[in-house]
N, C-alpha and C positions, 0 to 999 in steps of 0.2 A: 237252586236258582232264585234269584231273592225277587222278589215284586214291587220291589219298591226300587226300582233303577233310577239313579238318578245322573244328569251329564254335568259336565262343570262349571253350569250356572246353577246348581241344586235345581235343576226342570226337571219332574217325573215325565218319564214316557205313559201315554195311555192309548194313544191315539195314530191309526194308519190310514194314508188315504191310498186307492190303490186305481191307478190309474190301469184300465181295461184295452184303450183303443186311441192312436194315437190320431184319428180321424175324427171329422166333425162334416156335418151336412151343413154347416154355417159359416160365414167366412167372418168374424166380430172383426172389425179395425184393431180392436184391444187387448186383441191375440191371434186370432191366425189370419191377419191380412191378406187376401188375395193376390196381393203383388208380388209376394212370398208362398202364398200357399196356392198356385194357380190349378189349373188341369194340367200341367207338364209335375207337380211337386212330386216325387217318389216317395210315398208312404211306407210304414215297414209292412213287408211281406208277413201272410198269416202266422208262419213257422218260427219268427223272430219271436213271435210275442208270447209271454207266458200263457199256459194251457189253465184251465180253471183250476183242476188236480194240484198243479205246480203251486198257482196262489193259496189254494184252500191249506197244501201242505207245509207255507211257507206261515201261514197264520196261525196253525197248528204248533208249530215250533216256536211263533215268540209268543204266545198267548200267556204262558208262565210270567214272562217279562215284567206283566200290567196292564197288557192291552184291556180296553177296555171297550174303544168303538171303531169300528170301519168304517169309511167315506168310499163308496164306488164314486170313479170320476173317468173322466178321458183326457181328450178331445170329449166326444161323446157317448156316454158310456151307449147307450141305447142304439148306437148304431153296430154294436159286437153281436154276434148274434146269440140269441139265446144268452143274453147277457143274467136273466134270472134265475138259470140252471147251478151260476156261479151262487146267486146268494142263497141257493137251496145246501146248498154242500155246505158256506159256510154257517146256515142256519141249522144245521144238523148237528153239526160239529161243536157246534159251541150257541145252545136255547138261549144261554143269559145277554150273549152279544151286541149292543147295539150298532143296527147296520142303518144307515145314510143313503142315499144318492143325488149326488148335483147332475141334473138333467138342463138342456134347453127346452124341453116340453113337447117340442114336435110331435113325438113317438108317445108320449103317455098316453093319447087315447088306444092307442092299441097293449100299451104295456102293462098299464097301472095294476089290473087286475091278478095279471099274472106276477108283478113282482110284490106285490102281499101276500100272497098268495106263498111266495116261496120263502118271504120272512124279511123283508123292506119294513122297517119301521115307517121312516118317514122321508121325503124329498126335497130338497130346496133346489124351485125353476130361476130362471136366468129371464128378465126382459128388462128391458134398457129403457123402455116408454110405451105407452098405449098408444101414441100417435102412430100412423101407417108407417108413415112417408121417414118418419126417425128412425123408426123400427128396424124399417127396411134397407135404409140408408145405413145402418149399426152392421148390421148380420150380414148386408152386401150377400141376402139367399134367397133375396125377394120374397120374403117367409112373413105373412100378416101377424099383425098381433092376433087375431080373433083363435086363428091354430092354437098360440102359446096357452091364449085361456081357457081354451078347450083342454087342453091337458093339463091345466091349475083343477079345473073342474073335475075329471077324470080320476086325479089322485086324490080328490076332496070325497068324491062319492066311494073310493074304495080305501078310505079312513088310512090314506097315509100322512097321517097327521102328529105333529104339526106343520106345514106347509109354511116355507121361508120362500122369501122372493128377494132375489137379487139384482140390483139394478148398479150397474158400473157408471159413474156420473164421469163426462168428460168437457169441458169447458166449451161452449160455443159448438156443442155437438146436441147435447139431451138435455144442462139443466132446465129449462125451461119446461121439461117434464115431472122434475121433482113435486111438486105440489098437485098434479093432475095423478100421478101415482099413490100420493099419499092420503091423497083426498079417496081413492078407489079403495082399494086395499085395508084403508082404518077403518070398514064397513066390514068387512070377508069375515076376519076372525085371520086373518093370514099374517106373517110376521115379515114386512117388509124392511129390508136391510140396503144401504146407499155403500157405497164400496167406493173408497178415492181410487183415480185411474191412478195402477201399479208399474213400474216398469220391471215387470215380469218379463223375462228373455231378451233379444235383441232386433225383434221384425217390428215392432208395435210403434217405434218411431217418438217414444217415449219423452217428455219433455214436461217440465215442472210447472210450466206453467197453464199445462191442460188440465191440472190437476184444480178441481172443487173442491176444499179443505170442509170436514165435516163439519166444524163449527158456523163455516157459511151455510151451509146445508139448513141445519138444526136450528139458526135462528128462523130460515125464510120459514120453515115450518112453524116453528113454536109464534110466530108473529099473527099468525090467524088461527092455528091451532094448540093451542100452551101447554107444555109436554112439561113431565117433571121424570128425573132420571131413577131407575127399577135397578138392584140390585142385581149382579151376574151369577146364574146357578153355580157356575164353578169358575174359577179363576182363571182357567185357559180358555176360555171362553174369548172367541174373538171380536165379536162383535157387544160394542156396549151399547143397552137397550135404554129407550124412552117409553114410558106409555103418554096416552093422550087424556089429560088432567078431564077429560070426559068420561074416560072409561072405554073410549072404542077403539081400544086396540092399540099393537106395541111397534114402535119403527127400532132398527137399531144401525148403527155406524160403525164400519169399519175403517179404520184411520191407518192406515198400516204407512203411508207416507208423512201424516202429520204430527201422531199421537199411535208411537211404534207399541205393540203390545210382544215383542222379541220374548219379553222376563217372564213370558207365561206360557211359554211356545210347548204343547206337549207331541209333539207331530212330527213322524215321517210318512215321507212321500214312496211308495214304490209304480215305477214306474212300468210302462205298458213290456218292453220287451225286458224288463227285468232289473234295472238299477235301482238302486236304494239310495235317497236323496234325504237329508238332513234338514235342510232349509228350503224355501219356495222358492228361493234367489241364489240356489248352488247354480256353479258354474259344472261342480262331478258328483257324480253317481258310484255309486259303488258295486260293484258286479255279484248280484244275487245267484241269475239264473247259472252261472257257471257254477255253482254249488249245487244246485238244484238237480242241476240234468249231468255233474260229476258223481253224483251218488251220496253228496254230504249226510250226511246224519241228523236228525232234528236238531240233536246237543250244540254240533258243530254250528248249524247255523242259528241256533240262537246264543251262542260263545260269541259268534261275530255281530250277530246286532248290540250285543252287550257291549262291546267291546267300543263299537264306534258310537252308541250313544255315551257310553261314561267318558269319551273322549269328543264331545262335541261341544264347542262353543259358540256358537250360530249367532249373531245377534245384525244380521246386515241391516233392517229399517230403523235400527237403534244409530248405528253409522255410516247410514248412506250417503249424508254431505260429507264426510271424509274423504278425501283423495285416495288415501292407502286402505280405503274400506270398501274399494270397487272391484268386484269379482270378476272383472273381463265381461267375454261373452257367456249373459246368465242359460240355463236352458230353459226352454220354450214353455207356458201355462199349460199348451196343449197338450205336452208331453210325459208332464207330471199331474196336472190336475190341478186346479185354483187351493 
């Protein structure tokens, strides 16, 4: 089984993200709306969703592939329970691993400890603004900023480091926060990252002109604070970094609607009760768990992740003005994981 897989843009596979739960204790506008995600929404039942065994033995099988890192993600992964039992098995399994978790922070003062603890490298938290009332107004979970930084703090004191912060810029909603974040944050030692609002699925009411292009971003920064651009550790790297021409610390930009980075994409998604997704912005999944709980064989299922990465050509934020470039109804961020 060769390690160097490559799909038919020559893109190596290295990278899984693996969505846990497809629940979130948050309602964000910019992904699980409340108007769509109410108390009537039918979440998947426990029994749908992959068992940790299923994942860890599913990671086991393409690990030969090239994998290289895992991303725990959800909805939110922190609300599965005993979600760090999961990264114990896959820290077992494989010392050299690096494992991720994209959190909204809520849970990390209760979590942080135990998930280094079980082999969490490091975390990137989710906040939108330090203001209340934006905050609160985003996450529509009446959930204060002072919690989120309670648990920036929590993973900082139990060295899940480097700590990335994510903050989803959406026009006439948060920018006005951009500077007040950046001003915080280039003090921490923290790597805060500005994210163009995505039209990730079909509830989020998506429209291009909510959209803060990162270039606007980057000048109102660089205008009081003058940043010069840092080289990316590796090429799939998503997000392109500034540091701050003072030395205090690095912001970086994800452009994925302005400044598509498709040609360096090394990432599948698997999803909480078991599909295997190619792009951020599939509209299909591919049926995992039906291999899984038919008794497939490691070989078999790493013959099929082969198989559908050397036949992937993904490139949707490369041609999303296209008409013929539109994948219907995409599935849900919360469903696969950002």
């Amino acid at each position: 089984m060769t390690s160097h897989l490559l799909d038919k843009l020559k893109r190596p596979f290295s990278d899984l993200r693996i969505s846990v739960t497809d629940r979130c204790n948050f309602r964000c506008q910019y992904c699980m709306p409340k108007d769509i995600f109410g108390s009537d929404y039918s979440f998947l039942p426990h029994d749908q969703l992959l068992t940790f065994e299923e994942i860890t033995r599913f990671v086991n099988a393409i690990a030969p592939l090239g994998l290289r890192k895992v991303r725990i993600t959800g909805g939110e992964p922190l609300v599965r329970k005993n979600v760090e039992d999961l990264v114990g098995m896959l820290r077992s399994a494989h010392p050299d691993l690096e494992i991720a978790l994209t959190t909204n922070g809520s849970l990390l003062p209760q979590k942080a400890q135990k998930l280094k603890e079980k082999g969490v490298n490091r975390v990137t938290v989710s906040l939108d603004s330090l203001e209340d009332e934006v905050f609160m107004a985003l996450n529509d979970a009446q959930f204060p900023v002072s919690k989120v930084l309670d648990g920036i703090r929590a993973a900082e004191e139990n060295d899940l480091l480097p700590i990335k912060i994510n903050m989803v810029v959406k026009r006439g909603v948060n920018e006005k926060s951009i500077l007040p974040m950046a001003e915080y944050f280039r003090e921490r030692g923290h790597i805060l990252r500005f994210i163009e609002y995505m039209d990730v699925g079909s509830t989020n009411g998506w429209n291009m002109a909510d959209v803060v292009p990162a270039r606007e971003i980057l000048k109102l920064i660089h205008a009081v604070y003058p940043l010069e651009p840092v080289e990316p550790d590796q090429p799939s790297d998503v997000a392109k970094r500034w540091k701050y021409q003072d030395g205090r610390g690095v912001i970086g930009m994800i452009a994925s609607v302005t400044d598509p980075f498709c040609g360096d994409c090394t990432r599948l998604r698997l999803s909480a009760p078991g599909e295997l997704f190619t792009c951020l912005f599939s509209n299909k999944g591919h049926d995992i768990k039906a291999l899984l709980r038919g008794g497939a064989p490691d070989r078999e299922l790493a013959n099929f992740v082969a198989s559908l990465w050397s036949g992937r050509s993904d490139n949707y934020s490369q041609t999303r003005s296209r008409e013929d470039s539109q994948p219907g109804d995409k599935v849900e961020m919360s469903y696969i994981g950002g």
